[in-house]
Biopython code that builds the backbone (N, CA, C, O; Angstrom):
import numpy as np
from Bio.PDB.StructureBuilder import StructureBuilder

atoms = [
    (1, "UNK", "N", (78.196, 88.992, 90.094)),
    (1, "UNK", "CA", (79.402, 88.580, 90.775)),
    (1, "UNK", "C", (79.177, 88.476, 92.282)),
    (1, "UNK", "O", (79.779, 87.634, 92.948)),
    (2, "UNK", "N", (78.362, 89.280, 92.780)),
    (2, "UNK", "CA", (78.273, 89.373, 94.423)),
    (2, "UNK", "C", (77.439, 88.161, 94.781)),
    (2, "UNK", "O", (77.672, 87.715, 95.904)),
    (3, "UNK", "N", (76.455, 87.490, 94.022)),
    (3, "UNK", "CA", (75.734, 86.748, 94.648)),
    (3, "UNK", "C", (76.360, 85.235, 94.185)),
    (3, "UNK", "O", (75.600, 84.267, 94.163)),
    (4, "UNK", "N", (77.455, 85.127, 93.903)),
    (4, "UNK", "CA", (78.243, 83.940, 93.225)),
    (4, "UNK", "C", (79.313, 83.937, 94.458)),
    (4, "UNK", "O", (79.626, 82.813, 94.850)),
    (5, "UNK", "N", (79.748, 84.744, 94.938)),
    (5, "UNK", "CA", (80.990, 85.300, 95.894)),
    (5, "UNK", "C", (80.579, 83.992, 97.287)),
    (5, "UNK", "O", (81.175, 82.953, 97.572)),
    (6, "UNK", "N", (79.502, 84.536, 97.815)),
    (6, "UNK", "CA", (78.986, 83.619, 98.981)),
    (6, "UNK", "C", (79.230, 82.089, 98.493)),
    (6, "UNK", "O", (80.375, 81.641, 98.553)),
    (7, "UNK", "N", (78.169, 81.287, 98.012)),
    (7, "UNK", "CA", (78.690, 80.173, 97.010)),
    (7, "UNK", "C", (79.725, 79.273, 96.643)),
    (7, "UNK", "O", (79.947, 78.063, 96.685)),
    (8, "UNK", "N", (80.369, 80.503, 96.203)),
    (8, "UNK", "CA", (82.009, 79.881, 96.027)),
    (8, "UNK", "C", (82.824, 79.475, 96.880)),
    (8, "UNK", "O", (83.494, 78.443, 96.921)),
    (9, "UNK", "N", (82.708, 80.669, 97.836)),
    (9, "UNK", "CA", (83.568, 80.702, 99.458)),
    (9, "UNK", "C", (83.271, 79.374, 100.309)),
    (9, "UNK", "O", (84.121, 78.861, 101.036)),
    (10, "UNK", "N", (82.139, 78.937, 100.161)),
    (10, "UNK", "CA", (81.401, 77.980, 100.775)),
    (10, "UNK", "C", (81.880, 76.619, 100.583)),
    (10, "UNK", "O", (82.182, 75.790, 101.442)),
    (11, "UNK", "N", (81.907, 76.495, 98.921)),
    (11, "UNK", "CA", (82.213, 75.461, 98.092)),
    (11, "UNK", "C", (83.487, 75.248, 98.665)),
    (11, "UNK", "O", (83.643, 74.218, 99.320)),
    (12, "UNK", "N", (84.842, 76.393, 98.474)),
    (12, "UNK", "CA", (86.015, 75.980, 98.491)),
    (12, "UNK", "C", (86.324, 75.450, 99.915)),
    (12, "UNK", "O", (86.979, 74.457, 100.229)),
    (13, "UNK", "N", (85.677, 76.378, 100.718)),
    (13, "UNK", "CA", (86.210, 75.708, 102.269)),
    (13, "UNK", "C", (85.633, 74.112, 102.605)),
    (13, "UNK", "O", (86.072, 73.222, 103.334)),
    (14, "UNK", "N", (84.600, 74.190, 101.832)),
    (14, "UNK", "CA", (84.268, 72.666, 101.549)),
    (14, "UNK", "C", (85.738, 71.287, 101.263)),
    (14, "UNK", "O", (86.113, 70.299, 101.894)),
    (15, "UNK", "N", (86.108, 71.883, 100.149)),
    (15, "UNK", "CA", (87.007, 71.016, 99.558)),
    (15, "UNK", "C", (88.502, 71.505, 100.436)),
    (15, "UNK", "O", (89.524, 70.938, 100.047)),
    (16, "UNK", "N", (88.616, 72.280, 101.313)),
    (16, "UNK", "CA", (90.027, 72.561, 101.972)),
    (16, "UNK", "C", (90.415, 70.986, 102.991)),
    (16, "UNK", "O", (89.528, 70.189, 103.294)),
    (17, "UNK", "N", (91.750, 70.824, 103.350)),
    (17, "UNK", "CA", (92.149, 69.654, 103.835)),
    (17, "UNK", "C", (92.881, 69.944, 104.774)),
    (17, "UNK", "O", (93.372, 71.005, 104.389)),
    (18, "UNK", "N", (93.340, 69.711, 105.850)),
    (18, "UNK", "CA", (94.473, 69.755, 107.130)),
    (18, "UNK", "C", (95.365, 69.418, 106.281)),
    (18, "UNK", "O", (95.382, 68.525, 105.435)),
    (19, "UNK", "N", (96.502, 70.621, 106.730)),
    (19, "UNK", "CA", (98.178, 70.361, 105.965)),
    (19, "UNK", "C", (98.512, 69.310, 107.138)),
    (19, "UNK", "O", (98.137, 69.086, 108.289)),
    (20, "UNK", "N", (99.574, 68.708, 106.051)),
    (20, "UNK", "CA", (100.439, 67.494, 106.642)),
    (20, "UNK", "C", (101.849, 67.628, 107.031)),
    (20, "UNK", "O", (102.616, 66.672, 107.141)),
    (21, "UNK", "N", (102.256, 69.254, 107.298)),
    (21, "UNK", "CA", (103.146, 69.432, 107.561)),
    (21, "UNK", "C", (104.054, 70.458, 106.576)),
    (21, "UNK", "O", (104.867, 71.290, 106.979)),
    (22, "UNK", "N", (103.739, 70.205, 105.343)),
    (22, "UNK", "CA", (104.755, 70.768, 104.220)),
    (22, "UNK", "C", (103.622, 71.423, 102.917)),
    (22, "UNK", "O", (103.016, 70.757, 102.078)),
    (23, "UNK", "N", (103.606, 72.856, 103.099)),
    (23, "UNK", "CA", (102.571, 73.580, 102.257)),
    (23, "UNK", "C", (103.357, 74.444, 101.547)),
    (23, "UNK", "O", (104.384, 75.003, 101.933)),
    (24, "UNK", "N", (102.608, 74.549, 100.085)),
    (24, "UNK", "CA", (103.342, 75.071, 99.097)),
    (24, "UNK", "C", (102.061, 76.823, 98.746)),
    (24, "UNK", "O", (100.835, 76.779, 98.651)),
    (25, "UNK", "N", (102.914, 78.041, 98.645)),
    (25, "UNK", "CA", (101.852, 78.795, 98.392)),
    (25, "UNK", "C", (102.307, 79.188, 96.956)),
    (25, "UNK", "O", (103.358, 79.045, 96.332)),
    (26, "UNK", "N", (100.966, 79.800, 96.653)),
    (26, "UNK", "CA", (101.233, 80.256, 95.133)),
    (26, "UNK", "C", (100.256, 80.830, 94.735)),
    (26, "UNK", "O", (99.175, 80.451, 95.185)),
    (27, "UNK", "N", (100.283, 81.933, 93.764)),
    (27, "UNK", "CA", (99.315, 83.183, 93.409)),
    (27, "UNK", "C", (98.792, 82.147, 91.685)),
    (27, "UNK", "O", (99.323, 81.921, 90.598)),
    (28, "UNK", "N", (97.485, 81.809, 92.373)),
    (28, "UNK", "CA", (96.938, 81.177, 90.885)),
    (28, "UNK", "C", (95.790, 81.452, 90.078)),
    (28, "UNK", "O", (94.829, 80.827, 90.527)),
    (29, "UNK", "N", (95.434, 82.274, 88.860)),
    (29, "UNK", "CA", (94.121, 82.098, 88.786)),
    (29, "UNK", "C", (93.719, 80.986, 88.382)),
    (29, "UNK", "O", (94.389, 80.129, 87.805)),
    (30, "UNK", "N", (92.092, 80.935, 88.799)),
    (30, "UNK", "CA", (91.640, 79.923, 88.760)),
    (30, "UNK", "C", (91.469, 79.036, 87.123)),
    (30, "UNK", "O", (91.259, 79.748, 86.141)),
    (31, "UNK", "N", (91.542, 77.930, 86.981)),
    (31, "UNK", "CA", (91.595, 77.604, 85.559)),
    (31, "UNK", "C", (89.876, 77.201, 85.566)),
    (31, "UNK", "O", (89.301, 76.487, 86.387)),
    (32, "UNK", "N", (89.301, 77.886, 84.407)),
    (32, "UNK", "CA", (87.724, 77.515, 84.225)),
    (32, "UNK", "C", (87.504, 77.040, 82.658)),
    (32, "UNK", "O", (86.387, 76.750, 82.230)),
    (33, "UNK", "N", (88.653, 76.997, 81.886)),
    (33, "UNK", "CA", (88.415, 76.226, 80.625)),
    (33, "UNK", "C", (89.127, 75.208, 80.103)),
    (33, "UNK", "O", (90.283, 75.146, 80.519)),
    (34, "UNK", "N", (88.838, 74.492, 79.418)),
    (34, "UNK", "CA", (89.792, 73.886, 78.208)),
    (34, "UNK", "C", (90.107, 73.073, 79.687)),
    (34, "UNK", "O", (91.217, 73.390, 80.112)),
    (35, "UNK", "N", (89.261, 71.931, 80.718)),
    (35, "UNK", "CA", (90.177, 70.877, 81.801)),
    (35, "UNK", "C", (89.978, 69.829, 80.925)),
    (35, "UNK", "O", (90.858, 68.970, 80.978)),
    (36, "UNK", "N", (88.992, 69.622, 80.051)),
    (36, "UNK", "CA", (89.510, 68.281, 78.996)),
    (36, "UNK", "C", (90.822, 67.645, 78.907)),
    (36, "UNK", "O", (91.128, 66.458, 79.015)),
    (37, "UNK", "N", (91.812, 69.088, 78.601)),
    (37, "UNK", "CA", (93.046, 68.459, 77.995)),
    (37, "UNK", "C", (93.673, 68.482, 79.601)),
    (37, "UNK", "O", (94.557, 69.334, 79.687)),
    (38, "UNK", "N", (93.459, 67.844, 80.721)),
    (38, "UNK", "CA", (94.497, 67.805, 81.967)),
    (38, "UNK", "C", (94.620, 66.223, 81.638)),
    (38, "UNK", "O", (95.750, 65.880, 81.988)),
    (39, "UNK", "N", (93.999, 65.267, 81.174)),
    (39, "UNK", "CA", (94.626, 64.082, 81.040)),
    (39, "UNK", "C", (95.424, 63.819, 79.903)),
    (39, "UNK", "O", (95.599, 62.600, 79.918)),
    (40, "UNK", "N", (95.965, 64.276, 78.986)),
    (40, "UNK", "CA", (96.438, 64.259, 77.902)),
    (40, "UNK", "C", (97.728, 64.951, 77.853)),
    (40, "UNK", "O", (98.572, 64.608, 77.024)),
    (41, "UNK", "N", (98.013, 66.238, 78.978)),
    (41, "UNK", "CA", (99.197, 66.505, 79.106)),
    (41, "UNK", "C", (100.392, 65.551, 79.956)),
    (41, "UNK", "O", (100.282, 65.017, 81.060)),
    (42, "UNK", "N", (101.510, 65.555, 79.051)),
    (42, "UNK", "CA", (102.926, 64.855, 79.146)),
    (42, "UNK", "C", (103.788, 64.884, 79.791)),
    (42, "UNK", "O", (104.526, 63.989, 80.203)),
    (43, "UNK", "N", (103.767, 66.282, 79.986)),
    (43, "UNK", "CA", (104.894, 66.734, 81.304)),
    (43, "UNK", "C", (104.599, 66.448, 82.130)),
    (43, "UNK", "O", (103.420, 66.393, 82.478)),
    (44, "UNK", "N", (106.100, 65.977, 83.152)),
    (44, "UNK", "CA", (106.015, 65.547, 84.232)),
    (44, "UNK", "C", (104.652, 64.187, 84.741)),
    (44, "UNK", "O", (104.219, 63.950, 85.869)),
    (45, "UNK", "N", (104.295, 63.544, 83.437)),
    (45, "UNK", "CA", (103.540, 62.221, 83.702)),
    (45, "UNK", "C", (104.039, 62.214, 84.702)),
    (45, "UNK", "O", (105.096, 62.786, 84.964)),
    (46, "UNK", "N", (102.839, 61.045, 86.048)),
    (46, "UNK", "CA", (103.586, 60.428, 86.331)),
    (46, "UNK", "C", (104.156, 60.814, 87.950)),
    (46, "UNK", "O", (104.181, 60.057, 88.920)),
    (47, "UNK", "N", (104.624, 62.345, 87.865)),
    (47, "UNK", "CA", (105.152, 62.692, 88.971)),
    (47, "UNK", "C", (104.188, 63.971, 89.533)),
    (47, "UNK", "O", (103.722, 63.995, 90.672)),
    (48, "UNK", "N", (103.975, 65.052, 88.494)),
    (48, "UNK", "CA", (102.842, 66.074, 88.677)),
    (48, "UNK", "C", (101.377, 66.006, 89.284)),
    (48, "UNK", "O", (100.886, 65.008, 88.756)),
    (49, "UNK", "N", (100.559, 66.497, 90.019)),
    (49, "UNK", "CA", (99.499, 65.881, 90.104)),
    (49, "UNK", "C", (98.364, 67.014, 90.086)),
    (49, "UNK", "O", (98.563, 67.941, 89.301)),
    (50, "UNK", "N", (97.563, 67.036, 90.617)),
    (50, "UNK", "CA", (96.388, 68.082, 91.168)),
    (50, "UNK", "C", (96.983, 68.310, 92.922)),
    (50, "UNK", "O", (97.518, 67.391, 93.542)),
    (51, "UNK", "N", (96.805, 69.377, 93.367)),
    (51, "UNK", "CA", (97.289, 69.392, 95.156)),
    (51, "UNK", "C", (96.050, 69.792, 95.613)),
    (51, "UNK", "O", (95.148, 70.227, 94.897)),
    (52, "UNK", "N", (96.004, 69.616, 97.034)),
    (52, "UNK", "CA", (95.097, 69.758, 97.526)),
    (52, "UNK", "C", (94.846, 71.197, 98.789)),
    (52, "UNK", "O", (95.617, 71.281, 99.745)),
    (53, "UNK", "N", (93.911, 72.028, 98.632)),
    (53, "UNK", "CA", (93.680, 73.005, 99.059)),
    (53, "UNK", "C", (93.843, 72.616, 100.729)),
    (53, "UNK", "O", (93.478, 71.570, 101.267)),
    (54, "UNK", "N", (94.619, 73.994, 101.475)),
    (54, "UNK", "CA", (94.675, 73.605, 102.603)),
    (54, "UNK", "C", (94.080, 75.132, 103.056)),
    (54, "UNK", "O", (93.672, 75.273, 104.209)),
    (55, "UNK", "N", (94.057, 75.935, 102.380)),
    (55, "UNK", "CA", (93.375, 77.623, 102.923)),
    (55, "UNK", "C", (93.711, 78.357, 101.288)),
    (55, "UNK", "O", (94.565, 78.055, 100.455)),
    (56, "UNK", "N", (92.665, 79.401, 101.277)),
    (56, "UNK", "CA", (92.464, 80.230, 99.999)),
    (56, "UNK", "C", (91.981, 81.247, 100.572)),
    (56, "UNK", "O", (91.335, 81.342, 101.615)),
    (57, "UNK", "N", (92.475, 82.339, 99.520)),
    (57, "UNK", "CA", (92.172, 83.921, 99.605)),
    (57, "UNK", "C", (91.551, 84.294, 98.269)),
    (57, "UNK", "O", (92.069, 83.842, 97.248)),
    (58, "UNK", "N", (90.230, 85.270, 98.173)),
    (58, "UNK", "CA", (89.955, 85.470, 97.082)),
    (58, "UNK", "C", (90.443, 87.316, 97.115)),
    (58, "UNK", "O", (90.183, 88.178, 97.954)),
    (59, "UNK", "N", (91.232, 87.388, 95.820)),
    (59, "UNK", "CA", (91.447, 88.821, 96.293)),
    (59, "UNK", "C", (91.133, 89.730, 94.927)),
    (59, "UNK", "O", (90.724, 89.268, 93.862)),
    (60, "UNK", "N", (91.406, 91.058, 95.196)),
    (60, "UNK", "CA", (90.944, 91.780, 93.234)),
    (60, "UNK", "C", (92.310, 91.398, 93.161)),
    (60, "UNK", "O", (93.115, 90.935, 93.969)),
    (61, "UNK", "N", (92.364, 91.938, 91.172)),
    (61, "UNK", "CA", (92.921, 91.984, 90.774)),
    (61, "UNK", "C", (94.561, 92.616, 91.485)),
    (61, "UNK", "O", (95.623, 92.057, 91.761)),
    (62, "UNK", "N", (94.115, 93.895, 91.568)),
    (62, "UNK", "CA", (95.065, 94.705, 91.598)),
    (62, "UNK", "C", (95.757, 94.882, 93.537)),
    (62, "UNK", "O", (96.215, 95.899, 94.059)),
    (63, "UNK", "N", (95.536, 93.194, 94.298)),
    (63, "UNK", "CA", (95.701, 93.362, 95.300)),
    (63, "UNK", "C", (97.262, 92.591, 95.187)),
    (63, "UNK", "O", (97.194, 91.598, 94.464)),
    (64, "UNK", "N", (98.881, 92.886, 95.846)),
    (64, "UNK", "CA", (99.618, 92.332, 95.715)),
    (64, "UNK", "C", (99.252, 90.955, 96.358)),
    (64, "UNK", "O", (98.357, 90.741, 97.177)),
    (65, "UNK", "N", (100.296, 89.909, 95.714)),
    (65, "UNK", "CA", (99.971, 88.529, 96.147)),
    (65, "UNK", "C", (100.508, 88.188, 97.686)),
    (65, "UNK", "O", (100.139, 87.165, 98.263)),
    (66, "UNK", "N", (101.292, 89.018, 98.206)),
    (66, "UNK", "CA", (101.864, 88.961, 99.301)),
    (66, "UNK", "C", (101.380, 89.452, 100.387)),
    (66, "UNK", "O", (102.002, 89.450, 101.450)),
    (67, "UNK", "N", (99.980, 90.020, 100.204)),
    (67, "UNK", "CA", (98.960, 90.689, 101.279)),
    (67, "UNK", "C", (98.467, 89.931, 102.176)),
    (67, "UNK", "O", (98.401, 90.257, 103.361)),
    (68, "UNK", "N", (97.901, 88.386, 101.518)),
    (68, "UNK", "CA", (96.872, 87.703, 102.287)),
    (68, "UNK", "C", (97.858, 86.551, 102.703)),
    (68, "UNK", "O", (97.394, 85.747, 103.511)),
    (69, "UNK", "N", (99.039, 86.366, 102.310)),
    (69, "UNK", "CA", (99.969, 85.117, 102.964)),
    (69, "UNK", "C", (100.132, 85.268, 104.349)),
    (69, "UNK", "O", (100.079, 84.210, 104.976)),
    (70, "UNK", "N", (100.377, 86.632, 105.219)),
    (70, "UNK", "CA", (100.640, 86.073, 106.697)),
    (70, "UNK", "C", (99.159, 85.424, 106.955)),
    (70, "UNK", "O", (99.165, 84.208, 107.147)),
    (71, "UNK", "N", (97.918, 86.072, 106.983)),
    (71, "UNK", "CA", (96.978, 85.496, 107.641)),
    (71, "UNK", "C", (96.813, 84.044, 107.225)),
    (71, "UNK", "O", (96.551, 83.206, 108.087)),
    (72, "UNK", "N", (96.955, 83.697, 105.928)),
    (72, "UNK", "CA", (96.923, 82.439, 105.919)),
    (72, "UNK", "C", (97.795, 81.424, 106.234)),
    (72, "UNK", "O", (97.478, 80.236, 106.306)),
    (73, "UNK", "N", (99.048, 81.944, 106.449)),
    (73, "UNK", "CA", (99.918, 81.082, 107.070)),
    (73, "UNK", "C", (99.620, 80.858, 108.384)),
    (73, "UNK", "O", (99.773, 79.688, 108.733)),
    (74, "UNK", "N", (99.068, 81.974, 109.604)),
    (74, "UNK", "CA", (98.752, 82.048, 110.539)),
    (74, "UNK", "C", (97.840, 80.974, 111.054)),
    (74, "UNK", "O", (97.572, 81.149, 112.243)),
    (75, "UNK", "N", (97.110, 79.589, 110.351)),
    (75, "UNK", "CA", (96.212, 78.530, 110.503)),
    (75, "UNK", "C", (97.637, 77.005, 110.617)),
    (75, "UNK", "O", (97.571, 75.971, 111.282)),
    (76, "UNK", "N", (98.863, 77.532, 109.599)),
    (76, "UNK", "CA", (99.240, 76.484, 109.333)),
    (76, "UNK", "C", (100.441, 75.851, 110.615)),
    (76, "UNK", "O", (101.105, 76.625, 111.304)),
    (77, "UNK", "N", (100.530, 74.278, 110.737)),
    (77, "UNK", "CA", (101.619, 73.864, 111.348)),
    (77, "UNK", "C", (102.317, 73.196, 110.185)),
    (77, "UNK", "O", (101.844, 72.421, 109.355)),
    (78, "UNK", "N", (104.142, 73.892, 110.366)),
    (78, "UNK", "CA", (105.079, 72.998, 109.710)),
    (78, "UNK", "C", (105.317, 73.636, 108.354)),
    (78, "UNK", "O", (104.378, 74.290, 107.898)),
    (79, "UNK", "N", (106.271, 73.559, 107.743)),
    (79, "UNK", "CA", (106.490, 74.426, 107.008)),
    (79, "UNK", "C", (106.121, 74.868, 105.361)),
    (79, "UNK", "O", (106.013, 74.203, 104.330)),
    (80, "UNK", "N", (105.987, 76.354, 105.677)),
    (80, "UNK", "CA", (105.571, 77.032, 104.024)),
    (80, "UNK", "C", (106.848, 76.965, 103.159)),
    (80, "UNK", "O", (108.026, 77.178, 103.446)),
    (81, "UNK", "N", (106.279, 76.624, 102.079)),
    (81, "UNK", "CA", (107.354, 77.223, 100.666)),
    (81, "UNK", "C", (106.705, 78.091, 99.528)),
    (81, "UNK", "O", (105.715, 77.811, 98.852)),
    (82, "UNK", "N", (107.305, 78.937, 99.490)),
    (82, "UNK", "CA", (106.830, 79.566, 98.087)),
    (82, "UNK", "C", (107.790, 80.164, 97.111)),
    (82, "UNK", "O", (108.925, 79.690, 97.145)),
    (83, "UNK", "N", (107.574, 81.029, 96.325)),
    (83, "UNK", "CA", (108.573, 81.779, 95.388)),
    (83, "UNK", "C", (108.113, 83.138, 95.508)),
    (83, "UNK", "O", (106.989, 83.573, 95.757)),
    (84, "UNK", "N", (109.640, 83.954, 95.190)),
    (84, "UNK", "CA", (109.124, 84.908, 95.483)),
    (84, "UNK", "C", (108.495, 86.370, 95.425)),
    (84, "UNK", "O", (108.679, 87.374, 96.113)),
    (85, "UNK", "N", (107.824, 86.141, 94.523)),
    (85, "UNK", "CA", (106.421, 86.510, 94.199)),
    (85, "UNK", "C", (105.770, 86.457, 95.532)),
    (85, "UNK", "O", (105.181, 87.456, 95.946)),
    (86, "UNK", "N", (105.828, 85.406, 96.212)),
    (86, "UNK", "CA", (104.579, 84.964, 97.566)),
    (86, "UNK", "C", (105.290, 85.022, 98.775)),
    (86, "UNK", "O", (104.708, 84.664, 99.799)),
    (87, "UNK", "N", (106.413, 85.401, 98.826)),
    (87, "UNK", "CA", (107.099, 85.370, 100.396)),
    (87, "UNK", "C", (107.799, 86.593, 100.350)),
    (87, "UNK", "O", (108.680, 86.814, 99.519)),
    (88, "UNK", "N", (107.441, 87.396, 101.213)),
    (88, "UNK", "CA", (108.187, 88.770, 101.319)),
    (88, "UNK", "C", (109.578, 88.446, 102.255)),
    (88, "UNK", "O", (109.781, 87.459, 102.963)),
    (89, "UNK", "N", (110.273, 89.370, 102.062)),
    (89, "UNK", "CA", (111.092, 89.451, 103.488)),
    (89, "UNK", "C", (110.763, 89.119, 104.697)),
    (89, "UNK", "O", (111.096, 88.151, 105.380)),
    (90, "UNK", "N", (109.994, 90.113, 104.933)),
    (90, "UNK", "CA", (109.588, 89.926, 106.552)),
    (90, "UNK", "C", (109.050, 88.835, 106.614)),
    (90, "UNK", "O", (109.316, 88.269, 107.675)),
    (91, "UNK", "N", (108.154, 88.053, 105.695)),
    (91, "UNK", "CA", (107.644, 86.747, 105.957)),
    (91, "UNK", "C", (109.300, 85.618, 106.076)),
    (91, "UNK", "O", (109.541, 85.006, 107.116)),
    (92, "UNK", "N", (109.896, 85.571, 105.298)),
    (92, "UNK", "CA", (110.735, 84.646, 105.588)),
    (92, "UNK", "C", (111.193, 84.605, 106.772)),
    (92, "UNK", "O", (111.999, 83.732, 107.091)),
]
sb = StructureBuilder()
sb.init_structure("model")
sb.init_model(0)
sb.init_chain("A")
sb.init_seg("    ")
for serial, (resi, resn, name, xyz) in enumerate(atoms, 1):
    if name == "N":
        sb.init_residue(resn, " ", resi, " ")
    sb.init_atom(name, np.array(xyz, "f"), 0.0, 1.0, " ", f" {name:<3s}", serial, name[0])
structure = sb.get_structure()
């Protein structure tokens, strides 16, 4: 796991993008099986899509999801949304 950690971190900041103003947060694990079936699902055809990474936190398990949101909000201009699961009080 430790020598995959570097790697990954690397990869993702790779694929991160400048927000455009309007960022959505959300506590996700990562999906690593079964992406075959992402073209075949129905819901929301059409309107749903893939989004695009604008900052990521890798955290354990047992870290609340609301730990690493100020610092990462702290990069962004224009406004966060989340649920709340991901926005504490004091963050709002």
């Amino acid at each position: 796991m430790a020598e995959t950690l570097g790697p990954l971190a690397a990869f993702m900041h790779s694929r991160c993008v400048k927000s455009d103003g309007i960022v959505f947060v959300d506590s996700t694990p990562l999906c690593v099986c079964e992406n075959i079936r992402i073209p075949r699902h129905k819901t929301f055809a059409g309107v749903a899509g893939r989004g695009e990474l604008v900052s990521f936190c890798l955290t354990r398990g047992n870290v609340d999801d609301r730990k690493p949101v100020p610092t990462l909000a702290n990069i962004l201009i224009g406004k966060l949304f989340g649920d709340r699961g991901c926005i504490s009080k004091k963050l709002t």
